[in-house]
Z-matrix of the N, CA and C atoms (Angstrom, degrees):
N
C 1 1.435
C 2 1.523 1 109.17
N 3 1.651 2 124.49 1 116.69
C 4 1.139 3 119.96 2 165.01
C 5 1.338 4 117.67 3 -92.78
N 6 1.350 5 128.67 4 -175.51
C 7 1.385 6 140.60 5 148.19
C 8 1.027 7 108.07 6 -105.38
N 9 1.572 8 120.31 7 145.41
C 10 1.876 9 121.06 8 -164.87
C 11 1.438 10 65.73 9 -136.84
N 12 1.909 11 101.79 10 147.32
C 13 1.468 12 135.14 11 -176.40
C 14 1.517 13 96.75 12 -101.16
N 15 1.015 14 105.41 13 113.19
C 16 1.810 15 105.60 14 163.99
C 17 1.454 16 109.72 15 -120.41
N 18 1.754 17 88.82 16 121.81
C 19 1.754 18 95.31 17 -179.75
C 20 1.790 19 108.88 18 -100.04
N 21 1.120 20 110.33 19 143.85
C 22 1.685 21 123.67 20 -152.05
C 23 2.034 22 80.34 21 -90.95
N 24 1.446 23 123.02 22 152.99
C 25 1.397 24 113.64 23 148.54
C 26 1.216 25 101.92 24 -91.13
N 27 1.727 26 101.68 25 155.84
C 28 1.631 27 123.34 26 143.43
C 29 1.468 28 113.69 27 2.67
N 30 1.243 29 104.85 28 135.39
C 31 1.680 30 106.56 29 172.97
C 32 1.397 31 81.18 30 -87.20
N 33 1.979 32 95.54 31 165.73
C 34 1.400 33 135.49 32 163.81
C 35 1.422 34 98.50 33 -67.41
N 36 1.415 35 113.59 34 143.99
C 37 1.764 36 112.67 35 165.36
C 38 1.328 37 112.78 36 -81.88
N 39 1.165 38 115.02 37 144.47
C 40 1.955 39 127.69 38 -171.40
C 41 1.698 40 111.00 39 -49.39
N 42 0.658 41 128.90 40 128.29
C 43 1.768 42 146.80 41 146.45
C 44 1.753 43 86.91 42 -5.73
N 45 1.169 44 117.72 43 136.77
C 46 1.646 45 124.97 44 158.23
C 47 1.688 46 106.55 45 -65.99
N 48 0.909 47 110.82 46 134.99
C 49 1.705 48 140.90 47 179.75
C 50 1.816 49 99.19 48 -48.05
N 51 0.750 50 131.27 49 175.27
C 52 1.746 51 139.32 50 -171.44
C 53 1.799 52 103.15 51 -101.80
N 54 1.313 53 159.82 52 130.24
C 55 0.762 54 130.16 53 117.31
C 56 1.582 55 157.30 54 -110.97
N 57 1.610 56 113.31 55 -176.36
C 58 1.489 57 88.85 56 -171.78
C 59 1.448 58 122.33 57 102.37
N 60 0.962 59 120.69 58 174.68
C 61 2.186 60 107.51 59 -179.70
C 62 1.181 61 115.05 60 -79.21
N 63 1.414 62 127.40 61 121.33
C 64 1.396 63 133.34 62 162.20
C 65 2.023 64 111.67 63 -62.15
N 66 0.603 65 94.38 64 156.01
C 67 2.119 66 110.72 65 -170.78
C 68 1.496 67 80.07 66 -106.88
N 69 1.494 68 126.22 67 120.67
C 70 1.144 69 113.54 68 146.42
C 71 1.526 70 113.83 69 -117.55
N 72 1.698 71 132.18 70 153.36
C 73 0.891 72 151.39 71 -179.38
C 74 1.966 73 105.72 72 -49.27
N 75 1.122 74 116.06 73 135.76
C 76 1.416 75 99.19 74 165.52
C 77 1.951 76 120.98 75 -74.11
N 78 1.258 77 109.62 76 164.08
C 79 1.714 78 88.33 77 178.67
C 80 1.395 79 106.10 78 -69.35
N 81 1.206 80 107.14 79 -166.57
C 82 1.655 81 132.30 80 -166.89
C 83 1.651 82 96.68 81 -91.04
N 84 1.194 83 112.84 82 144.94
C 85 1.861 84 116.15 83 167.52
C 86 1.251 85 131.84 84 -57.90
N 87 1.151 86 160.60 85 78.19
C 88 1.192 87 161.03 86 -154.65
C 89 1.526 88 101.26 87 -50.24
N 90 1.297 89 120.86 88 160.31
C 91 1.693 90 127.55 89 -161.47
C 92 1.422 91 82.72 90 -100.68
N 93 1.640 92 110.31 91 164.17
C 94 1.637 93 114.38 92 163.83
C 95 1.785 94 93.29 93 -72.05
N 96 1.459 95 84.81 94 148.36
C 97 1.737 96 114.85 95 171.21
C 98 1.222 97 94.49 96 -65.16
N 99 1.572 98 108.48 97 146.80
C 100 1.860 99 115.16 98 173.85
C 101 1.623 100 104.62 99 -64.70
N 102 0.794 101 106.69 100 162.41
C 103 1.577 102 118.68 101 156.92
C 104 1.651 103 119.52 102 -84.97
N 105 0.803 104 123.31 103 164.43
C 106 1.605 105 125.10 104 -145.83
C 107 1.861 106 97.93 105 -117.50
N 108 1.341 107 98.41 106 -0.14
C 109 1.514 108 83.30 107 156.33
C 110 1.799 109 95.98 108 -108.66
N 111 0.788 110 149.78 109 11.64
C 112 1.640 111 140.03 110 150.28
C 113 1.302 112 102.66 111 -52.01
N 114 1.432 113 134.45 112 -44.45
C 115 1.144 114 133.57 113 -156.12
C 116 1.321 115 107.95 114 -82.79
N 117 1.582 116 117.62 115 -44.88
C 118 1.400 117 124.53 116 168.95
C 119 1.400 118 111.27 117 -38.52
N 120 1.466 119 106.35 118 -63.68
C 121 1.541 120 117.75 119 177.25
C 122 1.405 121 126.33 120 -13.94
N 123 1.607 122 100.50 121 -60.64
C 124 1.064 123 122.95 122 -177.14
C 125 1.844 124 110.39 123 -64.68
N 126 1.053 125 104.01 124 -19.07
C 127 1.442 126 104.81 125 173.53
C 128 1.516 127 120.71 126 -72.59
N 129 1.354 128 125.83 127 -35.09
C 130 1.253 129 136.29 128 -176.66
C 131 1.739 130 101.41 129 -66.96
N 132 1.345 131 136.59 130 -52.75
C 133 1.311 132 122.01 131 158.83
C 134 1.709 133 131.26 132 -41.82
N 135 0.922 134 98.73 133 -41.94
C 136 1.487 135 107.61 134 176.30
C 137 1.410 136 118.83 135 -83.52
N 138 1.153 137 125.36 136 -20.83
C 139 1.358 138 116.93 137 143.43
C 140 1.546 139 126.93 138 -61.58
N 141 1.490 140 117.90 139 -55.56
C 142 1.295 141 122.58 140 159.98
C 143 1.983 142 118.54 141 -29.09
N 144 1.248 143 133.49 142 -32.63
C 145 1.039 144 146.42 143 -170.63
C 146 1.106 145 99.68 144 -99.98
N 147 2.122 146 134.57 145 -47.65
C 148 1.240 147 110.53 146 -173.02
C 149 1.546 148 100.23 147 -74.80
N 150 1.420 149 130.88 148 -11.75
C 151 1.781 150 134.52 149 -172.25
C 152 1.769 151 93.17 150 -58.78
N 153 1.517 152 102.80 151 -54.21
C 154 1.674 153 92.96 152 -154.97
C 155 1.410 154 101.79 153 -82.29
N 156 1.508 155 126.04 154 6.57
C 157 1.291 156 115.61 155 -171.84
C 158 1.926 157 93.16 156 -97.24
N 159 0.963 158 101.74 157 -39.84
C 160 1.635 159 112.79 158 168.11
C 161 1.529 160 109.98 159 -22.22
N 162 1.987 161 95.86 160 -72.94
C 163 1.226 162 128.18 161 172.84
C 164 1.690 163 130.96 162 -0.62
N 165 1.823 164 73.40 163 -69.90
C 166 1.290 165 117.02 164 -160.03
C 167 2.390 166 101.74 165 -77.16
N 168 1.018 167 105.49 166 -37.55
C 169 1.305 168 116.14 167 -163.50
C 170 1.579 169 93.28 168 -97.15
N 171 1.407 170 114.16 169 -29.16
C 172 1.730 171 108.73 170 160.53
C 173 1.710 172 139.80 171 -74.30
N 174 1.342 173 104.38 172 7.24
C 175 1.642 174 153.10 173 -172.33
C 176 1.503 175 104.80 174 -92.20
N 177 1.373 176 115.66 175 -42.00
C 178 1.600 177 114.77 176 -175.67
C 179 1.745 178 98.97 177 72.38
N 180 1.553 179 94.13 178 -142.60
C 181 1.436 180 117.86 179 -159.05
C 182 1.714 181 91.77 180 -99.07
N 183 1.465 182 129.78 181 -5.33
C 184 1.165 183 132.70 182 177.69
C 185 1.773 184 116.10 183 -47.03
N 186 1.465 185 121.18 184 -28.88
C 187 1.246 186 130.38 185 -179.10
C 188 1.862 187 107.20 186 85.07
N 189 1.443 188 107.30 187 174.37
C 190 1.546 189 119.74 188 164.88
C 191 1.395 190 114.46 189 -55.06
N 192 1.515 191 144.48 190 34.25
C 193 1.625 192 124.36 191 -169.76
C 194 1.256 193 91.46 192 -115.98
N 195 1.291 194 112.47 193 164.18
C 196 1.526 195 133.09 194 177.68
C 197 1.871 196 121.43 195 86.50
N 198 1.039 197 85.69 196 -171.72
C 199 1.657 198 87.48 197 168.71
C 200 1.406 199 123.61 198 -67.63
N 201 1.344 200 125.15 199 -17.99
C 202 1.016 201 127.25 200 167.56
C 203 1.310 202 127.66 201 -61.09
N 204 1.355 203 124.53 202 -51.82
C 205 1.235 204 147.65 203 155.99
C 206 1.320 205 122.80 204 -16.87
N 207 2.019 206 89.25 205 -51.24
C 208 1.739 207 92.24 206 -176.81
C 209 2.275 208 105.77 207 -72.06
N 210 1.304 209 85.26 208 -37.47
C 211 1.735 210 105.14 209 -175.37
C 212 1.577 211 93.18 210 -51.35
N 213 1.391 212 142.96 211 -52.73
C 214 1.335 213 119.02 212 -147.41
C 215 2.365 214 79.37 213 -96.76
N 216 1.126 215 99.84 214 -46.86
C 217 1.827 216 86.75 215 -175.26
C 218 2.048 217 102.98 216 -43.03
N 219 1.211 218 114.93 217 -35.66
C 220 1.483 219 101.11 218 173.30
C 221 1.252 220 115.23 219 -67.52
N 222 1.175 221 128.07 220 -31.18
C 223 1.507 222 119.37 221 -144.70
C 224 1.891 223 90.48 222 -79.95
N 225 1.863 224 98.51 223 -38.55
C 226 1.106 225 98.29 224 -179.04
C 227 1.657 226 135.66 225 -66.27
N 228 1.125 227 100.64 226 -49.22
C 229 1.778 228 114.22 227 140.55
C 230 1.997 229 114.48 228 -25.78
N 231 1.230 230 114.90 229 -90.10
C 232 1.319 231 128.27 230 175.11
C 233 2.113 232 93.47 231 -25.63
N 234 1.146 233 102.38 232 -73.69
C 235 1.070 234 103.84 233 171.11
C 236 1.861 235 141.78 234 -26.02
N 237 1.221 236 97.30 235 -57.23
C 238 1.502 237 116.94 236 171.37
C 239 1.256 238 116.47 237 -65.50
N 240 1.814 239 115.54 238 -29.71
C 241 1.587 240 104.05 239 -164.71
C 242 1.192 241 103.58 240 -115.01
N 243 1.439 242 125.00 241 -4.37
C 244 1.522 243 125.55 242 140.24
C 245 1.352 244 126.85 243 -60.94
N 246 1.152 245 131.86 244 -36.85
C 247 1.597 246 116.62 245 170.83
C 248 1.616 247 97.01 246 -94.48
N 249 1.358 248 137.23 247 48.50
C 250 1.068 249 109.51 248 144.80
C 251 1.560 250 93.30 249 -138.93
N 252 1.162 251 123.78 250 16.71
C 253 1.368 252 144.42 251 -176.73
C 254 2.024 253 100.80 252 -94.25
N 255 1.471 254 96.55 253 -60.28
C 256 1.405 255 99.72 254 -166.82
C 257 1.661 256 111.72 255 -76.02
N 258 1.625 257 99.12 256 -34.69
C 259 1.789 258 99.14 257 -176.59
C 260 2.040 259 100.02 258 -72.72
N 261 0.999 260 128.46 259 -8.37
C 262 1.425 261 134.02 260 -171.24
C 263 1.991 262 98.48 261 -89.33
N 264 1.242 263 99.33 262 -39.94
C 265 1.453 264 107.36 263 171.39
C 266 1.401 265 117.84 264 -86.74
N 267 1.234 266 118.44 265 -9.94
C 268 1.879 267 94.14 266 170.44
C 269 1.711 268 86.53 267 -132.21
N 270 1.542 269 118.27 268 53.32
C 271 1.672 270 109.26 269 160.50
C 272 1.257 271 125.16 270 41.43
N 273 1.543 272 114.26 271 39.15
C 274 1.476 273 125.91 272 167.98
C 275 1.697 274 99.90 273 -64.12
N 276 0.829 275 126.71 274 -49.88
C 277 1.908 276 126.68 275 -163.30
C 278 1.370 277 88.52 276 86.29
C-alpha cells in the first residue's frame, strides 16, 4: 500500500464584486390573517374524534358490534372530513 501525493493547482481568482445599486424585488404580499373563528371551527372536529375515541375505550373488551360501533365509526368519519373540509376552506395548506 502506497500513498500517492496529489498536488491541487492554484485557484482561479474570484469573479469581480458587483457595482453600484442593486434593484431589489419588493417582498411577496402576505395573505389576510384567518379570523379566529376558523380556528374555533377547527375545534368542533376534534372534539368529534376525541368523543369516538372516548366511545371506543368506554366499550371495554366488548369489541366494534352493535349500535355503538356504528356511533363511534361516525363520529370518526364526521370527524375526518371536517378538518379536512374546514382547513381547505380557510387556506390552511
Amino acid at each position: 500500500m502506497t500513498t500517492r501525493v496529489f498536488r491541487r493547482p492554484s485557484r482561479l481568482p474570484s469573479p469581480p464584486l458587483p457595482r453600484g445599486e442593486l434593484v431589489l424585488e419588493s417582498p411577496p404580499e402576505l395573505s389576510e390573517p384567518t379570523t379566529n373563528y376558523a380556528r374555533y371551527l377547527m375545534v368542533l372536529p376534534m372534539l368529534a374524534g376525541a368523543g369516538a375515541i372516548a366511545f371506543m375505550f368506554s366499550m371495554g373488551g366488548r369489541g366494534m358490534g352493535g349500535s355503538l360501533g356504528y356511533v363511534v365509526g361516525g363520529l370518526f368519519g364526521v370527524s375526518m372530513l371536517g378538518m379536512v373540509l374546514i382547513s381547505m376552506a380557510t387556506g390552511g395548506g
